[in-house]
C-alpha positions in Angstrom: -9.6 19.3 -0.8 -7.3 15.9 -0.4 -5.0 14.7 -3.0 -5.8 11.1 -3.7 -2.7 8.4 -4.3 -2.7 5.1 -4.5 0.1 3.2 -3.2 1.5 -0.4 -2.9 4.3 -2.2 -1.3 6.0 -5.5 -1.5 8.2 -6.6 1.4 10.1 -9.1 2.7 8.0 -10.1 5.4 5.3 -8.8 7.6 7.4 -6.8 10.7 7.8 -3.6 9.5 11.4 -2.2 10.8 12.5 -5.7 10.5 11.5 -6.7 7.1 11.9 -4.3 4.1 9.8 -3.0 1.8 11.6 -4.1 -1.8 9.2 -2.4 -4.4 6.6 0.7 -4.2 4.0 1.8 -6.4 2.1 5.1 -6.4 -0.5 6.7 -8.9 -1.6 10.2 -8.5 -5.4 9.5 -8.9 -5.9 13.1 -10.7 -4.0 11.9 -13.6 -2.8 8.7 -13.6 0.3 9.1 -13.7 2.0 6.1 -11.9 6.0 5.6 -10.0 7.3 2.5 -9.5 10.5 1.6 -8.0 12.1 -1.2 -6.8 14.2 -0.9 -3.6 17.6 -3.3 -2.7 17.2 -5.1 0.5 19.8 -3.9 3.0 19.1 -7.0 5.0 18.1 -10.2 2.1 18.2 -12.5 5.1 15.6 -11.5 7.0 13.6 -12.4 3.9 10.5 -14.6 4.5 9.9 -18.1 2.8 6.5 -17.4 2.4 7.2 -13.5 1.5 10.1 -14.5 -1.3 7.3 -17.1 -2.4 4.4 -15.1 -2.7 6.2 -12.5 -4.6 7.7 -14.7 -6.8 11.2 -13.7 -5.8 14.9 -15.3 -5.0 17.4 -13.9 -2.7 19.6 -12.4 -5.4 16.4 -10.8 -7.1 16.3 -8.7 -3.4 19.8 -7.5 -4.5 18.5 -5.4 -7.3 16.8 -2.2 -7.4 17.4 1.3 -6.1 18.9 2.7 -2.6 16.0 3.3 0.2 17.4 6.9 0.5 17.5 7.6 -3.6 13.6 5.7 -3.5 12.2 8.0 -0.8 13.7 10.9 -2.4 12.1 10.1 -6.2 8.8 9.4 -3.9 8.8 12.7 -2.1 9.7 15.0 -4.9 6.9 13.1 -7.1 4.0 14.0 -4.2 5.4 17.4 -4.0 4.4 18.4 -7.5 0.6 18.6 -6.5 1.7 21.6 -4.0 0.2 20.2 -1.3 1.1 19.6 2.7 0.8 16.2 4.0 -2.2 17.3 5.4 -4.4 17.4 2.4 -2.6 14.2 0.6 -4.6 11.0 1.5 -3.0 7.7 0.1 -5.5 4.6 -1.1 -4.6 0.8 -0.3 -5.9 -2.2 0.3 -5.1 -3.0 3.9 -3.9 0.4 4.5 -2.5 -0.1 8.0 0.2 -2.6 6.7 1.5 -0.3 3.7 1.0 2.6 6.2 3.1 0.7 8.7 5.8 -0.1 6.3 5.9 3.1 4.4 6.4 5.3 7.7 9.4 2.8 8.9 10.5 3.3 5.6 10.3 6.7 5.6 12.1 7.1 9.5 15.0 4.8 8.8 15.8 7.7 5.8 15.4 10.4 9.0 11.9 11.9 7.0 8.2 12.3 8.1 5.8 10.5 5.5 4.5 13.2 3.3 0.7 12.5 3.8 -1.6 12.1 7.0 -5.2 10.4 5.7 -5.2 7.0 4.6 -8.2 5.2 2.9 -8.4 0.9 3.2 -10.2 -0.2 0.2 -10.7 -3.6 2.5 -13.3 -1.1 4.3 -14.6 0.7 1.5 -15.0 -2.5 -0.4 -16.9 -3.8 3.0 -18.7 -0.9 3.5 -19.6 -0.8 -0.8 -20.9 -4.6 -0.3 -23.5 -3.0 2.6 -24.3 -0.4 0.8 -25.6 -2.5 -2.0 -26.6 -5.8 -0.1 -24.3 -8.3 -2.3 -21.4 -9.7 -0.6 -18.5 -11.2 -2.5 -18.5 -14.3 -4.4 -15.2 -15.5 -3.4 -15.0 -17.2 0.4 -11.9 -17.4 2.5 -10.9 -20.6 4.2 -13.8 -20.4 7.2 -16.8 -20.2 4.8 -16.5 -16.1 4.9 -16.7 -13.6 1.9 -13.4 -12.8 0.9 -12.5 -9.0 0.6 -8.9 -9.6 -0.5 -7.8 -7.6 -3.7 -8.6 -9.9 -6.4 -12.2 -11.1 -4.8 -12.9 -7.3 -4.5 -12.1 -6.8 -7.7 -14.4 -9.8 -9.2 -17.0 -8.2 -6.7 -17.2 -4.6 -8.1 -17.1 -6.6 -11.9 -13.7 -5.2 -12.7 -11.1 -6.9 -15.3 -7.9 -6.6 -13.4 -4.8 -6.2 -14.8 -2.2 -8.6 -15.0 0.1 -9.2 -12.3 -0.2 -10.1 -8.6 1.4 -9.2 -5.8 3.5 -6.9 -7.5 3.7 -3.4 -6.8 2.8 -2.0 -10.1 -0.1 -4.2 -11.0 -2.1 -4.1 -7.6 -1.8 -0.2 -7.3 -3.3 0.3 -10.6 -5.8 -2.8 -10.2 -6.9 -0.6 -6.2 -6.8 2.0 -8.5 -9.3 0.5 -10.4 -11.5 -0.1 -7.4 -11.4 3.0 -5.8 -12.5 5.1 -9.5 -15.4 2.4 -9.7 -16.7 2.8 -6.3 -16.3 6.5 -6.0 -17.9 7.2 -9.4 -20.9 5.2 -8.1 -21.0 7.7 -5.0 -19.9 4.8 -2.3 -19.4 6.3 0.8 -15.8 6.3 1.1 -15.2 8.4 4.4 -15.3 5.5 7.2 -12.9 4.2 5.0 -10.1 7.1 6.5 -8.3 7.9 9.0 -5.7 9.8 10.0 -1.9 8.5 10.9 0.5 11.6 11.7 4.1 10.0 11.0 6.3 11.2 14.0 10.0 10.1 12.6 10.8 8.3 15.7 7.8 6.4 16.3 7.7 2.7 17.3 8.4 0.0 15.1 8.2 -4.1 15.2 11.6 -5.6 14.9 12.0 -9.0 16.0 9.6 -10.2 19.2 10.6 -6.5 20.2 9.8 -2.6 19.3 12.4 -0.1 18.8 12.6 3.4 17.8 14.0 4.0 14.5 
């Protein structure tokens, strides 16, 4: 039986191995118990306007937080309680691939594997939830199209989020939210996974180019 987590990162850009990921959330979904820590930027310059803007951040805010290795560790030894292998651990996001991405560069520039295999996109639970039920969202994105981003999905499923955006801690309990909601209502959540092996050394985006890490 798989382990559910939820997790959320907030970066400095969108080119995992290049930018950094700055703050990580996790919830174990069997008890709700929740880690959040915030991670100091080895590399503040490559920070993104756009990125520092979204998150509400400055520069010198990058500067704070925890080391990467000291963060992974806290991460690993809190998914090792459950006693599981990363084969049976399955972590919950909205847009899985990118905190997916980040998360395993994270992980190989600290020389460890990412302790978990499955990953579950609430973007395609929440899509495949909207079929299911034959409403789409309310919300449209710029071209006229139902909008499936967090806080849409959320207004979709008739959820109150929490407060907070685009930070760490507020969007993994607020996916939390929507991942209890739609698999008490029996959605069909397994299109929604797949399957990422981390290998250590794998290829990452850095600049225009791809390197190992």
């Amino acid at each position: 039986m798989l382990s559910y987590y939820i997790i959320d990162t907030e970066t400095t850009g969108l080119r995992a191995g290049f930018n950094e990921v700055t703050e990580i959330s996790i919830v174990r979904c069997s008890d709700r118990h929740q880690l959040t820590k915030k991670i100091r930027a080895e590399f503040p310059e490559r920070a993104s306007d756009i990125a520092l803007q979204v998150t509400n951040r400055t520069f010198e805010d990058l500067l704070e937080g925890d080391a990467k290795e000291d963060v992974v560790s806290f991460c690993d030894s809190f998914f090792e309680q459950d006693g599981k292998t990363a084969e049976h651990r399955c972590l919950v996001a909205h847009n899985a691939p990118f905190d997916k991405r980040f998360c395993h560069a994270l992980w190989s520039s600290c020389g460890k594997a990412f302790p978990a295999i499955c990953w579950m996109d609430t973007i395609k639970f929440a899509q495949d939830w909207s079929k299911e039920i034959g409403v789409l969202p309310s919300i449209l994105t710029d071209k006229g199209k139902p909008s499936f981003k967090l806080a849409s999905v959320l207004k979709f499923a008739n959820i109150t989020p929490m407060p907070g955006a685009h930070d760490a801690g507020s969007d993994a309990r607020n996916t939390y939210l929507i991942w209890k909601k739609g698999m008490d209502l029996g959605i069909d959540h397994l299109n929604a996974i797949r399957r990422y092996p981390h290998a250590i050394h794998e290829q990452v985006e850095t600049g225009c180019s791809t390197t190992a890490v």
